[in-house]
C-alpha positions as CSV (number, residue, x, y, z in Angstrom):
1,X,-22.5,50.0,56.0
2,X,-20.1,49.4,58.8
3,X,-22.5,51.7,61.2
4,X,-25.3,50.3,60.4
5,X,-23.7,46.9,60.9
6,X,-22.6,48.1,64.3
7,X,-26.3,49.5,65.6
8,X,-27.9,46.0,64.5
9,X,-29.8,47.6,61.1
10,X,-30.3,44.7,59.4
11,X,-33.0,46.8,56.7
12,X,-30.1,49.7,56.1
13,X,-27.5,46.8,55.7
14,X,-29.4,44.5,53.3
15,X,-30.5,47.9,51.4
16,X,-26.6,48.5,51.0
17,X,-26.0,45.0,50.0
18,X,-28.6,45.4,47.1
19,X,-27.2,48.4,46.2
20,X,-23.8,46.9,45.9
21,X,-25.0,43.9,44.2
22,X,-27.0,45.4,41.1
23,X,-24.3,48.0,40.5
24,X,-21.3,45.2,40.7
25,X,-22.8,41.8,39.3
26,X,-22.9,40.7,36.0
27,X,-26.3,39.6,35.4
28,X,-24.8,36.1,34.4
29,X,-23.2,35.7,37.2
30,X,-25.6,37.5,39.8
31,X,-26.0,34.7,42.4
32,X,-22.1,33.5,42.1
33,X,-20.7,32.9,45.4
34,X,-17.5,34.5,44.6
35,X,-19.0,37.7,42.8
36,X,-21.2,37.6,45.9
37,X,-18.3,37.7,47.6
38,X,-16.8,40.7,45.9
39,X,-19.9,42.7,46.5
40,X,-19.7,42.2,50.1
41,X,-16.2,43.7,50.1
42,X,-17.2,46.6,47.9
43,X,-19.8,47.1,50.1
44,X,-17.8,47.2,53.2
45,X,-14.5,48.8,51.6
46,X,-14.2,51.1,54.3
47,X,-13.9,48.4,56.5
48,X,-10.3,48.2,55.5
49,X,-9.8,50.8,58.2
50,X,-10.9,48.9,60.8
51,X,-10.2,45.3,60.1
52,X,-7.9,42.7,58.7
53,X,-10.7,41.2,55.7
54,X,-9.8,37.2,55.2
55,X,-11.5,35.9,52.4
56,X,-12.1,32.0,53.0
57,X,-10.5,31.4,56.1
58,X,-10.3,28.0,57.7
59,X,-13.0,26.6,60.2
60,X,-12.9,23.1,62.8
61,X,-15.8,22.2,59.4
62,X,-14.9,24.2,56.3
63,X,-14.2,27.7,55.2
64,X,-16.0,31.1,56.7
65,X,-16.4,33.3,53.6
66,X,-15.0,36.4,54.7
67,X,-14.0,37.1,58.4
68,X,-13.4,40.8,59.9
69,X,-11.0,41.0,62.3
70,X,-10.2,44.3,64.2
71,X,-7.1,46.0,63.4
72,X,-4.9,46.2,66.8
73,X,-5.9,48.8,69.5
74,X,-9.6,48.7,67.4
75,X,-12.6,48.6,69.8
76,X,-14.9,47.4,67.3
77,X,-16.4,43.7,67.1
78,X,-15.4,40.9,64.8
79,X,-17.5,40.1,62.2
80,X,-18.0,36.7,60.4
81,X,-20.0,36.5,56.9
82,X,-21.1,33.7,55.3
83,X,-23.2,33.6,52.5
84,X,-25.8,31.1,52.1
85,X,-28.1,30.3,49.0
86,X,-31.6,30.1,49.3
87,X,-34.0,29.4,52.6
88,X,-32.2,32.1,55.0
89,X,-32.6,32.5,58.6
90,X,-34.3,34.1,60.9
91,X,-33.4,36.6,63.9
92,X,-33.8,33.6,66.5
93,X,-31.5,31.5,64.6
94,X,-28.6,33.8,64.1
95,X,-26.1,33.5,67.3
């Protein structure tokens, strides 16, 4: 997940998301924002190696959901999820 997070693979890391999601989500709860959540972090638990995870950390307008930042000496990028329901974005929108 992480490399293919890293090379820009968008189709490898929604594929691993999915994965994640139907074998973590209880059907009743499959589009909660906080089992979302969880998933995520399953699905990046390696990240743990690289990066401090934050789960709902405070923004200048709310709360990002879960913010990866690089361990110390780390050369890798931060990362920033938020999860969204419905509509989505597409590439020309994402900064």
């Amino acid at each position: 997940m992480l490399q293919s997070t890293w090379n820009h693979d968008e189709e490898a890391v929604a594929a691993g998301i999915e994965v994640s999601h139907l074998a973590n989500a209880s059907v009743l709860k499959y589009n909660d924002e906080n089992s979302l959540r969880c998933v995520i972090r399953l699905a990046y638990y390696n990240a743990m190696n690289e990066y401090t995870i934050i789960d709902e950390m405070p923004t200048g307008k709310g709360y990002a959901d879960l913010v990866f930042i690089p361990r110390p000496c780390s050369d890798k990028p931060a990362m920033v999820v938020e999860l969204k329901y419905g509509g989505g974005l597409n590439a020309s929108e994402i900064c």
